[in-house]
C-alpha positions in Angstrom: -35.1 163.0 -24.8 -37.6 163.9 -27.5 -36.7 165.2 -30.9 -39.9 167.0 -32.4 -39.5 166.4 -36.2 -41.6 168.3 -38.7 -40.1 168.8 -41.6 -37.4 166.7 -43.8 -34.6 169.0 -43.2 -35.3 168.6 -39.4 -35.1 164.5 -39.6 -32.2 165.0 -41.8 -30.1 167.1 -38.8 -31.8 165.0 -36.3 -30.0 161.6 -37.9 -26.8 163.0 -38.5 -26.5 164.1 -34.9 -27.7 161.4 -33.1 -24.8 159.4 -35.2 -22.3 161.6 -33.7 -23.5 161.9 -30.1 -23.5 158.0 -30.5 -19.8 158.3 -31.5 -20.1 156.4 -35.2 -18.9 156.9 -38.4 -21.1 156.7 -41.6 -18.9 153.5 -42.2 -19.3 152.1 -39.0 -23.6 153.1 -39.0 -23.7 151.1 -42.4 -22.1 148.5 -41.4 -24.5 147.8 -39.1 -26.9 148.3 -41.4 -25.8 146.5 -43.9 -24.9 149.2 -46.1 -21.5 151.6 -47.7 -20.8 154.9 -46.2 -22.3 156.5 -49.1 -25.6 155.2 -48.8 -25.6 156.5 -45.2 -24.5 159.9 -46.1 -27.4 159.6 -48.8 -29.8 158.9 -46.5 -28.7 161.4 -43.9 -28.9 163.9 -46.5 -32.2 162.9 -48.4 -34.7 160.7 -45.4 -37.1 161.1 -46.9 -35.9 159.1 -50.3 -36.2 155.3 -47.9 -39.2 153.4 -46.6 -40.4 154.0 -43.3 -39.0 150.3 -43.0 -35.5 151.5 -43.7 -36.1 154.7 -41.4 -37.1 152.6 -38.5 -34.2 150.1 -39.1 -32.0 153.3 -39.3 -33.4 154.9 -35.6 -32.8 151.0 -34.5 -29.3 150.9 -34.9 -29.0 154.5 -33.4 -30.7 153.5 -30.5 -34.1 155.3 -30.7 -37.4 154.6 -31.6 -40.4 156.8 -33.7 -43.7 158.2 -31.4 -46.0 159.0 -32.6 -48.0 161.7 -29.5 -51.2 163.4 -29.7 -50.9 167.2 -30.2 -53.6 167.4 -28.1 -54.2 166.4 -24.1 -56.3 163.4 -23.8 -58.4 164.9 -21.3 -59.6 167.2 -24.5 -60.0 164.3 -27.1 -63.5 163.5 -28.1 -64.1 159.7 -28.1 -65.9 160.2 -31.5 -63.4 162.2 -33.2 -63.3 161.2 -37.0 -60.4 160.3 -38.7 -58.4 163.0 -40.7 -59.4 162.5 -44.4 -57.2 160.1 -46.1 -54.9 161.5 -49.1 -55.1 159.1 -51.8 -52.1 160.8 -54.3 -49.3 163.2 -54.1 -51.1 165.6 -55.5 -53.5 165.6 -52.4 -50.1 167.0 -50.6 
């Protein structure tokens, strides 16, 4: 099943909830991590405060994986389509 994630709050929901469908505890998710309970329930309620590293640790032990998927069909892809400019600071955001 896909989970469509665009915003932090979504990724936030989507964590917690695959954690329950998988029947674990925030104890029981950190100890596979590595981790307390309280660092699990931070990161549930903050993803966006660990590395993508730690994120894809995290979707590990719950038994998914990140795609990324075109928005777009192939079909209508130019083969010379140029790469979005890159932001280079936060402020760029």
């Amino acid at each position: 099943m896909d989970y469509v994630i665009q915003t932090p709050l979504q990724l936030s929901s989507h964590l917690r909830a695959l954690r329950k469908a998988r029947g674990l505890s925030q104890a029981s998710l950190g100890l596979a991590l590595g981790v307390g309970q309280t660092r699990v329930a931070r990161i549930e309620g903050s993803p966006t405060a660990i590395s993508v590293e730690q994120l894809l640790e995290v979707l590990s032990a719950l038994g998914v994986r990140l795609v990324l998927r075109d928005l777009e069909p192939a079909e209508a892809q130019s083969p010379k389509r140029p790469l979005a400019k890159r932001r280079t600071s936060k402020s760029d955001w």
